[in-house]
PyMOL Python script that loads the backbone (N, CA, C, O; Angstrom):
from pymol import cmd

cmd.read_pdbstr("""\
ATOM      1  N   UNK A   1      87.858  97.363  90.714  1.00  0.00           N
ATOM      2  CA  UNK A   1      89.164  96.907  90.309  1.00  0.00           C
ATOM      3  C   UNK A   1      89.888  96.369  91.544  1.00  0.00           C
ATOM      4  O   UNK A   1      89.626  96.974  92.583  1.00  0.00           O
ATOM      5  N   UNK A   2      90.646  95.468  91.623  1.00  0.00           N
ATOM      6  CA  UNK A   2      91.016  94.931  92.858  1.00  0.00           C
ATOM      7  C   UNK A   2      92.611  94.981  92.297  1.00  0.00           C
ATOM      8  O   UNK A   2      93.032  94.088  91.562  1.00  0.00           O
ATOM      9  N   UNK A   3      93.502  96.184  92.746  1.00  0.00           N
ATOM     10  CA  UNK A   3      94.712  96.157  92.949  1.00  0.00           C
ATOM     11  C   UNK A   3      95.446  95.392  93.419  1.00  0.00           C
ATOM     12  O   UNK A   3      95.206  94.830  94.488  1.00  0.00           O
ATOM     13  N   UNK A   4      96.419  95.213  92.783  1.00  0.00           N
ATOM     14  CA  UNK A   4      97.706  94.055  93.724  1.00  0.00           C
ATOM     15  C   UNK A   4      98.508  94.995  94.901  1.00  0.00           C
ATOM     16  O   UNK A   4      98.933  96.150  94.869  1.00  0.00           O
ATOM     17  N   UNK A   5      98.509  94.062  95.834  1.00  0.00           N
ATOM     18  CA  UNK A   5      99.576  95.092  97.076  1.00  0.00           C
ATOM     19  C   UNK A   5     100.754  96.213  96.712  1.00  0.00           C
ATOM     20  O   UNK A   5     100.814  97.405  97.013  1.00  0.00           O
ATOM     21  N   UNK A   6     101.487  95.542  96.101  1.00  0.00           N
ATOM     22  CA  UNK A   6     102.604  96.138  95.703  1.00  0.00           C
ATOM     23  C   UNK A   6     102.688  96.650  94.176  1.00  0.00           C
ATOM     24  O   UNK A   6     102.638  95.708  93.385  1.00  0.00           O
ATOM     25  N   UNK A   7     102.788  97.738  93.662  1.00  0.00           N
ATOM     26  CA  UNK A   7     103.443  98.010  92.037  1.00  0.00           C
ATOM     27  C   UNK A   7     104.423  98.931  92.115  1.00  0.00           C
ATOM     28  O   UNK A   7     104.615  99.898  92.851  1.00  0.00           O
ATOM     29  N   UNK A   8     105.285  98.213  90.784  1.00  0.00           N
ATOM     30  CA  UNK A   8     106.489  99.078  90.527  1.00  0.00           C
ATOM     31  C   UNK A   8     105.803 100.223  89.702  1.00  0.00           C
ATOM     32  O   UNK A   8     104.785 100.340  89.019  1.00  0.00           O
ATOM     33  N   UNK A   9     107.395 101.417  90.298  1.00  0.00           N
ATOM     34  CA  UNK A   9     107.288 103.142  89.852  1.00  0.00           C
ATOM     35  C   UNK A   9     108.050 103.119  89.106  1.00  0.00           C
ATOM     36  O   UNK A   9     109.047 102.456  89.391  1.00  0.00           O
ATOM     37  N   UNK A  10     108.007 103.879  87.635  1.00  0.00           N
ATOM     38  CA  UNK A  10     109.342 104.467  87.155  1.00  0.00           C
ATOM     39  C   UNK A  10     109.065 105.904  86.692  1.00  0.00           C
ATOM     40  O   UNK A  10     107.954 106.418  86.827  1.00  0.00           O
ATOM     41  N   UNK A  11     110.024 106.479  86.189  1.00  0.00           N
ATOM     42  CA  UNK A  11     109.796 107.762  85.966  1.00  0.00           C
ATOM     43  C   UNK A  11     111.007 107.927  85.115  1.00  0.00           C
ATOM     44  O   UNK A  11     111.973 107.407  85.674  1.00  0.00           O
ATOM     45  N   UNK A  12     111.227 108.320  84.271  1.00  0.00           N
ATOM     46  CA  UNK A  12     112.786 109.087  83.124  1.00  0.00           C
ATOM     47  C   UNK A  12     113.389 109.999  83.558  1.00  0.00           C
ATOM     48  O   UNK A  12     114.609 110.055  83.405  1.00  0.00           O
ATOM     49  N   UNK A  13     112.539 111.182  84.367  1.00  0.00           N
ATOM     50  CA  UNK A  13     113.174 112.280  85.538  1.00  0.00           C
ATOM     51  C   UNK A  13     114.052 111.509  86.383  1.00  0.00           C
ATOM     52  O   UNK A  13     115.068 112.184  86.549  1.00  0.00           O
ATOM     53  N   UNK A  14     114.134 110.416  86.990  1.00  0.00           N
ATOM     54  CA  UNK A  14     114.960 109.907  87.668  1.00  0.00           C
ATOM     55  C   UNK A  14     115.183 108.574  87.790  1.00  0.00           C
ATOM     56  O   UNK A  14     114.779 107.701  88.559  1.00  0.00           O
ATOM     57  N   UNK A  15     116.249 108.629  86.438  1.00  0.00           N
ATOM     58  CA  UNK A  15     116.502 107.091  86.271  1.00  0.00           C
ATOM     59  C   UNK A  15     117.108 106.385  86.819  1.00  0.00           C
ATOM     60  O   UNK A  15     117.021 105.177  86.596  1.00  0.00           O
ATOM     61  N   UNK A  16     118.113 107.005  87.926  1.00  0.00           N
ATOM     62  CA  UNK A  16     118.807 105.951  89.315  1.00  0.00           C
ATOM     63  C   UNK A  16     117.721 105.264  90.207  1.00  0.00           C
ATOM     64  O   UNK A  16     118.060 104.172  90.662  1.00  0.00           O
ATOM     65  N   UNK A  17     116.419 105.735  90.550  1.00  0.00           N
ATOM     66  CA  UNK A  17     115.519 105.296  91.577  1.00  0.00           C
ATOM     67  C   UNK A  17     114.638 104.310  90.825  1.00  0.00           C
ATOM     68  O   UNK A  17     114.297 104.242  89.644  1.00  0.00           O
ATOM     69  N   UNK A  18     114.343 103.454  92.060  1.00  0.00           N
ATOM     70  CA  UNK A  18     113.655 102.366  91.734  1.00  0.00           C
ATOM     71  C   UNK A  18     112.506 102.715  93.430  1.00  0.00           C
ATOM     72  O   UNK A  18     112.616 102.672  94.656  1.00  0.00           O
ATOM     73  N   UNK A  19     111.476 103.045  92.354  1.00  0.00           N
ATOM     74  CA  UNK A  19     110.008 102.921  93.445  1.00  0.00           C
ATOM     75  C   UNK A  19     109.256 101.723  93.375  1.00  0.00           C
ATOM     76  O   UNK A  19     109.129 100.896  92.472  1.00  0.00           O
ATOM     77  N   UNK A  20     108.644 101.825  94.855  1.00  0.00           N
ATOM     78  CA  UNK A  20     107.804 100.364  94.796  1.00  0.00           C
ATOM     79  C   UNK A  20     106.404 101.344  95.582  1.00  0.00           C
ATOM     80  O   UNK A  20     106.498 102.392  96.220  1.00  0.00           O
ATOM     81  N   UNK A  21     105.110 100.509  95.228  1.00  0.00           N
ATOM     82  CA  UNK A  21     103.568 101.680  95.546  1.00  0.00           C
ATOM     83  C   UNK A  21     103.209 100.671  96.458  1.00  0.00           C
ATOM     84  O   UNK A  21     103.166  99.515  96.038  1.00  0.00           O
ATOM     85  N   UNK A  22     102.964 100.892  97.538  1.00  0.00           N
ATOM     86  CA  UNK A  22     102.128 100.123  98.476  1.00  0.00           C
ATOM     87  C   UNK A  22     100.440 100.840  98.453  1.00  0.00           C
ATOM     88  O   UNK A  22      99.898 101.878  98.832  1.00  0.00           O
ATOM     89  N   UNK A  23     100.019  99.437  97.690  1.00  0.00           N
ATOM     90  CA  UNK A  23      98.497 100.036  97.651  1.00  0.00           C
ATOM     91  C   UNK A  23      97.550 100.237  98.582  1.00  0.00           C
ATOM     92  O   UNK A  23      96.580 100.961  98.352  1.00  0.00           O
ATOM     93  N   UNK A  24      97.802  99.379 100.170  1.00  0.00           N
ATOM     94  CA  UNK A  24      96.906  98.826 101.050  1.00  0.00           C
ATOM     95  C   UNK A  24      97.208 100.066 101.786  1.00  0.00           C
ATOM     96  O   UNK A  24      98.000 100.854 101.269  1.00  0.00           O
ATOM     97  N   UNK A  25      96.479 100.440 103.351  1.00  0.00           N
ATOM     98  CA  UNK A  25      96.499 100.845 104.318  1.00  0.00           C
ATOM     99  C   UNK A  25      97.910 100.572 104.742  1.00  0.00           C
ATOM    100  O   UNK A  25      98.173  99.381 104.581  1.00  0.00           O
ATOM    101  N   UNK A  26      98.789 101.185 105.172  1.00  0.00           N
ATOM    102  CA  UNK A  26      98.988 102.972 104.762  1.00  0.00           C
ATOM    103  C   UNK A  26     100.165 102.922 103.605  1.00  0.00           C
ATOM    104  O   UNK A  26     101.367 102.654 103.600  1.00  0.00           O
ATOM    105  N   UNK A  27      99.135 103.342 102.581  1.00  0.00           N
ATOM    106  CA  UNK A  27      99.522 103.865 101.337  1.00  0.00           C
ATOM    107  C   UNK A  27     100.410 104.422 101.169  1.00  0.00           C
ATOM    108  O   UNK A  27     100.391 105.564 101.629  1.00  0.00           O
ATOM    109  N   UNK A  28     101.970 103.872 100.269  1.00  0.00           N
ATOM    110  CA  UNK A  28     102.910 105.164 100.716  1.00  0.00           C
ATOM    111  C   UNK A  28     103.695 104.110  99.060  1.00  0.00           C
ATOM    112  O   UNK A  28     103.418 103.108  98.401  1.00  0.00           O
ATOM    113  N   UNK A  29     105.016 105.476  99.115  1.00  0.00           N
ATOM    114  CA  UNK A  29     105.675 105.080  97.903  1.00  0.00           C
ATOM    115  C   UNK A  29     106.790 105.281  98.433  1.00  0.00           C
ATOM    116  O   UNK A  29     107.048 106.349  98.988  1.00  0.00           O
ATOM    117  N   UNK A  30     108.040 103.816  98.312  1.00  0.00           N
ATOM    118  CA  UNK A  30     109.178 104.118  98.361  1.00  0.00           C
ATOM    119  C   UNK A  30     110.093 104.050  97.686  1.00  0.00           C
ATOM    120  O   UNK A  30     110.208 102.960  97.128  1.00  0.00           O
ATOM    121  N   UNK A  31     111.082 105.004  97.406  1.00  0.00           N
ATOM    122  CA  UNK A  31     112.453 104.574  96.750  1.00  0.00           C
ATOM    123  C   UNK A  31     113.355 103.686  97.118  1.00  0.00           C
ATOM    124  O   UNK A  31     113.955 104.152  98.087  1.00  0.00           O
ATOM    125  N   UNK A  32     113.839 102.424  96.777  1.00  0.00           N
ATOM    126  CA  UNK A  32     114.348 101.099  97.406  1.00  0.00           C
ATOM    127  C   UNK A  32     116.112 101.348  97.057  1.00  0.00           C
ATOM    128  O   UNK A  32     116.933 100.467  97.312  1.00  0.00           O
ATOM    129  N   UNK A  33     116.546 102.860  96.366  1.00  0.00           N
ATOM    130  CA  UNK A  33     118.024 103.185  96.524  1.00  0.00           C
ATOM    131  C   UNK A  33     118.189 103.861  97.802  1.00  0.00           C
ATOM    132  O   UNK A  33     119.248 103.535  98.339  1.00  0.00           O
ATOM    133  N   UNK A  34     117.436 104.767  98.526  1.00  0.00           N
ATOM    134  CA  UNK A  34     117.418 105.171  99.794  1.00  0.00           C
ATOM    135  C   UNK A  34     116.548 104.828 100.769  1.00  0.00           C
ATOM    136  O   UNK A  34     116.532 105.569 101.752  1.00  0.00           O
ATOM    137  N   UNK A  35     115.906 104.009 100.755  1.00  0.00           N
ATOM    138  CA  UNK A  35     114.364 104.196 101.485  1.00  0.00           C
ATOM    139  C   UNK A  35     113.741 104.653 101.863  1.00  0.00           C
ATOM    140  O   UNK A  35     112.983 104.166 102.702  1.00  0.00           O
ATOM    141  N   UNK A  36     113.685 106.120 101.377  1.00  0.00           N
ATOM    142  CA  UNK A  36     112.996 107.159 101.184  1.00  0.00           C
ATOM    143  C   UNK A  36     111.506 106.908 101.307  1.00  0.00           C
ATOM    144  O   UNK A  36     111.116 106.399 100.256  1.00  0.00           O
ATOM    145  N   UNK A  37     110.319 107.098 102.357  1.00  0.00           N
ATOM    146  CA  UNK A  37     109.284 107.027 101.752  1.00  0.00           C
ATOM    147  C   UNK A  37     108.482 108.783 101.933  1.00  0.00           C
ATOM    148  O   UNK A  37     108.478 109.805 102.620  1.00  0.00           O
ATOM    149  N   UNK A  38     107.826 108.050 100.611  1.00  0.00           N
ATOM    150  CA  UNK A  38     106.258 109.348 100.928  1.00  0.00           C
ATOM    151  C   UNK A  38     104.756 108.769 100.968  1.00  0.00           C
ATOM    152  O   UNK A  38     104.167 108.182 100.061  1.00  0.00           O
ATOM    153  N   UNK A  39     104.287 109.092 102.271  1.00  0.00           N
ATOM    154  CA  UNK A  39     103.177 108.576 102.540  1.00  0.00           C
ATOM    155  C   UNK A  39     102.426 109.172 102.110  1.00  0.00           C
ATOM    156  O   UNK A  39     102.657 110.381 102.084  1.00  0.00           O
ATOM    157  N   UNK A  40     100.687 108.511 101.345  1.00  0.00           N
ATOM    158  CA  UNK A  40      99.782 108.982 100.738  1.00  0.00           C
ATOM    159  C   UNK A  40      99.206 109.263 101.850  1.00  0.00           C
ATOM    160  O   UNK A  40      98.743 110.364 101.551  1.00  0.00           O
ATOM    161  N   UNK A  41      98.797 109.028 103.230  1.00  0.00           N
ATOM    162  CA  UNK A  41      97.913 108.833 104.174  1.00  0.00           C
ATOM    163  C   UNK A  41      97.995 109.916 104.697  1.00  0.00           C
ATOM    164  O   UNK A  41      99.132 110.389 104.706  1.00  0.00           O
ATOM    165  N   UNK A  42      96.699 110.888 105.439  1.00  0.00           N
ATOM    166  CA  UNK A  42      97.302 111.381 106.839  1.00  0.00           C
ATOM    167  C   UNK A  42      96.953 110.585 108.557  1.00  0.00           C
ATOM    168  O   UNK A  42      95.909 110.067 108.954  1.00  0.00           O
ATOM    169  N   UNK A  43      98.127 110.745 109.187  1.00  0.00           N
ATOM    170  CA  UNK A  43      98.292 109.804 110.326  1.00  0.00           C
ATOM    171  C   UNK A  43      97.302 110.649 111.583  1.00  0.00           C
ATOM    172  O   UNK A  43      97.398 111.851 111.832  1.00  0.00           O
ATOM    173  N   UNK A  44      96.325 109.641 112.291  1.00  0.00           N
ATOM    174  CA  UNK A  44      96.155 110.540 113.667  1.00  0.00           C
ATOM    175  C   UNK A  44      96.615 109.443 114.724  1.00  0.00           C
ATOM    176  O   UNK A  44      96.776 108.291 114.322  1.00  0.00           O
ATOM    177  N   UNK A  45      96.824 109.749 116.016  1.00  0.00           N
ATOM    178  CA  UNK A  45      97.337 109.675 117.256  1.00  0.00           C
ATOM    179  C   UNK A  45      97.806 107.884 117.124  1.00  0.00           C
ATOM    180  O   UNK A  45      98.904 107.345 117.262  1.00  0.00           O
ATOM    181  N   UNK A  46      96.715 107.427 116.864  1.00  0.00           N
ATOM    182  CA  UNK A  46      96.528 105.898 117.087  1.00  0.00           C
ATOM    183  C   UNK A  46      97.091 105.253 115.871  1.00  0.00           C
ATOM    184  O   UNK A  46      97.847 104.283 115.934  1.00  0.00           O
ATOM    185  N   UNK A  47      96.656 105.884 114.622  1.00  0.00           N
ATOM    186  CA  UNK A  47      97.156 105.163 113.318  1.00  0.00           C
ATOM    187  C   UNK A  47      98.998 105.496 113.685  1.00  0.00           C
ATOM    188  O   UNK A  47      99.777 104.544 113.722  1.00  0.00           O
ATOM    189  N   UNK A  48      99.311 106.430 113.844  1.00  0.00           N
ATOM    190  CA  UNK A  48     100.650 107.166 113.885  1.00  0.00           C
ATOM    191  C   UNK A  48     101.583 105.518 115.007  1.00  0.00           C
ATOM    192  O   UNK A  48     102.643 105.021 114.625  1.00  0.00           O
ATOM    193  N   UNK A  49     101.009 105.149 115.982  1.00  0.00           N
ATOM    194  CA  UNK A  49     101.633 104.047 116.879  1.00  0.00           C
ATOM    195  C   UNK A  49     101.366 102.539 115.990  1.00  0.00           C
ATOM    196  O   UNK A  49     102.328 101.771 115.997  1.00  0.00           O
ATOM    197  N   UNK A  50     100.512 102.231 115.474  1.00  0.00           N
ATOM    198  CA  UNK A  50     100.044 101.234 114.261  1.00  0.00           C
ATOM    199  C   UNK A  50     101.313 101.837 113.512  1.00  0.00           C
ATOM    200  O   UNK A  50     102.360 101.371 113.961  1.00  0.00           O
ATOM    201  N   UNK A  51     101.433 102.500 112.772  1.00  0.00           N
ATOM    202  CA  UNK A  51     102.189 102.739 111.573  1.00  0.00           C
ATOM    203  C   UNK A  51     103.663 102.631 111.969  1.00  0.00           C
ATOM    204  O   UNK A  51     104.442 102.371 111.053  1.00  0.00           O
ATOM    205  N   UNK A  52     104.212 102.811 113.332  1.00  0.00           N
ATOM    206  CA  UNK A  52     106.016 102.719 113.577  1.00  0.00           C
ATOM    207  C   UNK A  52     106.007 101.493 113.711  1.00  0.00           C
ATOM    208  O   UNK A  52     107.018 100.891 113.349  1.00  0.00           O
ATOM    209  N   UNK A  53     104.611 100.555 114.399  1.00  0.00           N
ATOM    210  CA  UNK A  53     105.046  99.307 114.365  1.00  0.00           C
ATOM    211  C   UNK A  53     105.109  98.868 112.817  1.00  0.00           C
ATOM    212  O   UNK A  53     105.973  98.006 112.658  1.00  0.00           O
ATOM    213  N   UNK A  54     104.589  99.139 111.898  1.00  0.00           N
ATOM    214  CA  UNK A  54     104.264  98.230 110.584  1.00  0.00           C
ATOM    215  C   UNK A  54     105.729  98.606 109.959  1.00  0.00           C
ATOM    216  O   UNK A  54     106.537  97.731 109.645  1.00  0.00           O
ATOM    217  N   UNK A  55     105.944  99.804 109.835  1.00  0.00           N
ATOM    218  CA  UNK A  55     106.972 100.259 108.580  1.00  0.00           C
ATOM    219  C   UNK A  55     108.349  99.041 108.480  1.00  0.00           C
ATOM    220  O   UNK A  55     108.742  98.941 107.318  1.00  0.00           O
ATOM    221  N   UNK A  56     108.793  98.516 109.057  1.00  0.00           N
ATOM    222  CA  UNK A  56     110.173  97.937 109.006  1.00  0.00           C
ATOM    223  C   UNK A  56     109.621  96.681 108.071  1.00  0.00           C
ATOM    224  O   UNK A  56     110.227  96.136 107.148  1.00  0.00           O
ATOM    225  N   UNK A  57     108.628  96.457 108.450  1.00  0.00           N
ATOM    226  CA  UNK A  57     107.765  94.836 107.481  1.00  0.00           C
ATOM    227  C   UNK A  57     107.721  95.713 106.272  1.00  0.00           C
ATOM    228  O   UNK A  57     108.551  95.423 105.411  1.00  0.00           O
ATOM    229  N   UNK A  58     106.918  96.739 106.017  1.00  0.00           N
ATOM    230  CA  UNK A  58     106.257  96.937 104.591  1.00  0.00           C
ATOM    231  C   UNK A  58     107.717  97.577 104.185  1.00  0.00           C
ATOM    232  O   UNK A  58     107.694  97.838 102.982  1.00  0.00           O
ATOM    233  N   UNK A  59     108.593  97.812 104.601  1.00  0.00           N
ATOM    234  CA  UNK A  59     110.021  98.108 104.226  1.00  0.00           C
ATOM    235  C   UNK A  59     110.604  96.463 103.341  1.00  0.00           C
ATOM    236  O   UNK A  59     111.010  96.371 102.183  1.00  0.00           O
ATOM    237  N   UNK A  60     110.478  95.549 104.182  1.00  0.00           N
ATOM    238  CA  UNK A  60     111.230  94.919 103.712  1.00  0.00           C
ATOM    239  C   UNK A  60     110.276  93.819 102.670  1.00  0.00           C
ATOM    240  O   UNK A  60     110.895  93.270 101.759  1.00  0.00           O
ATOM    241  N   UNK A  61     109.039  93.573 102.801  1.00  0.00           N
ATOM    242  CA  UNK A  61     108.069  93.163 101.812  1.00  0.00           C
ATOM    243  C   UNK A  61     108.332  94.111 100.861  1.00  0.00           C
ATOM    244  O   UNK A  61     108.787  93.689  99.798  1.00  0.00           O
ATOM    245  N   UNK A  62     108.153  95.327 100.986  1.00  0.00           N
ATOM    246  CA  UNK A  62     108.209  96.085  99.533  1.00  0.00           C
ATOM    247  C   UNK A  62     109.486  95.828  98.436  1.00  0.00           C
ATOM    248  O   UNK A  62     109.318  95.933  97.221  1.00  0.00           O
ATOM    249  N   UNK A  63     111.353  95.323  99.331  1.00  0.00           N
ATOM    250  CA  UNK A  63     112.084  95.049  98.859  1.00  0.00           C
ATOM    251  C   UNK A  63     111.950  93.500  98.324  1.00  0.00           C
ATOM    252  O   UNK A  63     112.084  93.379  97.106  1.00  0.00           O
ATOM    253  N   UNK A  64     111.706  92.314  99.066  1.00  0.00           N
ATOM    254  CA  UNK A  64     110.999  91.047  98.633  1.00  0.00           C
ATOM    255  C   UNK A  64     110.387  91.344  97.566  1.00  0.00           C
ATOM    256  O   UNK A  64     110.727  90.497  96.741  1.00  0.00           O
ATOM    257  N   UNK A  65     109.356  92.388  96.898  1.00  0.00           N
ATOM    258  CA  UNK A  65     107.994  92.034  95.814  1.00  0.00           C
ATOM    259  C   UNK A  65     109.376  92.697  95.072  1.00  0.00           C
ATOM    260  O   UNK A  65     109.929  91.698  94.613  1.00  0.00           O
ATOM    261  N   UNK A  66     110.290  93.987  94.691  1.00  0.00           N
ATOM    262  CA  UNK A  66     110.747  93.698  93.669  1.00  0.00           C
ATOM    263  C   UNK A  66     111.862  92.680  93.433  1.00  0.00           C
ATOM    264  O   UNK A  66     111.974  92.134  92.335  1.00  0.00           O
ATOM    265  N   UNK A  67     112.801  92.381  94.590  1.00  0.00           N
ATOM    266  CA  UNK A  67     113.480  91.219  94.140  1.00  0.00           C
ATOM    267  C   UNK A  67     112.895  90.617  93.464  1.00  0.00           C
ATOM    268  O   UNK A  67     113.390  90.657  92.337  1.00  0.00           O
ATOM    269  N   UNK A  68     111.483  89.640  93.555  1.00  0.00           N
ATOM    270  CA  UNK A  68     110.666  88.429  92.875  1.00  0.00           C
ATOM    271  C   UNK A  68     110.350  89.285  91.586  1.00  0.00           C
ATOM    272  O   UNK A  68     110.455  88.533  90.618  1.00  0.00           O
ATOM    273  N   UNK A  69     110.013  90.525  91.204  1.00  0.00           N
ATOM    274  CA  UNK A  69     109.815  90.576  90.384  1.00  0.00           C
ATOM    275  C   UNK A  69     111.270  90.846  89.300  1.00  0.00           C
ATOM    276  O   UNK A  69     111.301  90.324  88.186  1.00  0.00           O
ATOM    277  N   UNK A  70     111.919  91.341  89.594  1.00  0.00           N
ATOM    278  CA  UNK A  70     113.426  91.533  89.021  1.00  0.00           C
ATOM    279  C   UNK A  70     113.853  90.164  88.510  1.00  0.00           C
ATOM    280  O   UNK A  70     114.510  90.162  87.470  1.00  0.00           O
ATOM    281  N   UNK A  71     113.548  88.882  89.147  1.00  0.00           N
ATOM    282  CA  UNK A  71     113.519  87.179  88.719  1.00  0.00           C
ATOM    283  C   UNK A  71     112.908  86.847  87.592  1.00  0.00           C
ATOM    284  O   UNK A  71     113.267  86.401  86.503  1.00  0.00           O
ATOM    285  N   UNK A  72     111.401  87.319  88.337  1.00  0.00           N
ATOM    286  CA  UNK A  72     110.336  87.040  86.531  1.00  0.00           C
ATOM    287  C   UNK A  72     110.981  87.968  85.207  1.00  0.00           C
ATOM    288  O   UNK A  72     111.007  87.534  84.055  1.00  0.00           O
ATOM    289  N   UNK A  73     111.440  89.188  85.573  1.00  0.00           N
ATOM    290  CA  UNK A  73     112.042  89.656  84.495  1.00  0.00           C
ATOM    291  C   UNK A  73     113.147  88.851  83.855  1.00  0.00           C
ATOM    292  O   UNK A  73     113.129  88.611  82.648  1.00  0.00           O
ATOM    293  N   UNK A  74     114.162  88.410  84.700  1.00  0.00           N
ATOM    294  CA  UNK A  74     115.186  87.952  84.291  1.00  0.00           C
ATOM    295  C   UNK A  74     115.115  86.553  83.578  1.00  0.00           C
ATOM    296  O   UNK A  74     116.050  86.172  82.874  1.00  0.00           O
ATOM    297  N   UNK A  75     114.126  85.890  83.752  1.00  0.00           N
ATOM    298  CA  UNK A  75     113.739  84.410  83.498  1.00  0.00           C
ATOM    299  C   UNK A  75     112.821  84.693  82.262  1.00  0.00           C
ATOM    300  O   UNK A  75     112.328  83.690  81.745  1.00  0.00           O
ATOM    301  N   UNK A  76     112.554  85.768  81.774  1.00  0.00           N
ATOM    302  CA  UNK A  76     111.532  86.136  80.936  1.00  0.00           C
ATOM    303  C   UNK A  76     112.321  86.248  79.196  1.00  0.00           C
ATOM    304  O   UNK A  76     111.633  86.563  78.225  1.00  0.00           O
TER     305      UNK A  76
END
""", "prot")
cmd.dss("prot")
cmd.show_as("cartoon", "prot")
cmd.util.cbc("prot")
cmd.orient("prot")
């Protein structure tokens, strides 16, 4: 199965939050009302310096994929 990068979360337990799933390396789920994340991964020494550089991108790509998708909804 070849996953898309990004999918939206919902849940009825908490209908204020809006999650977005980052599928790729390093796997993590964030809430885009706080930016809360929880990472699926565990980090060692080297991934841990890789990963402070990446987060601010997959922060703001993760907000980009639902804006675009919040569009297709709205145009739908």
């Amino acid at each position: 199965m070849n996953l898309p990068k990004f999918l939206m979360g919902d849940n009825t337990d908490c209908p204020d939050d809006i999650f977005v799933i980052h599928t790729e390396f390093p796997r993590f789920l964030i809430n885009l009302v706080d930016d809360e994340i929880e990472w699926l991964e565990d980090f060692a020494g080297e991934d841990q310096q890789e990963l402070e550089v990446q987060v601010a991108t997959l922060i703001e790509e993760s907000s980009e994929f639902y804006d675009r998708e919040m569009k297709r909804y709205e145009s739908e």
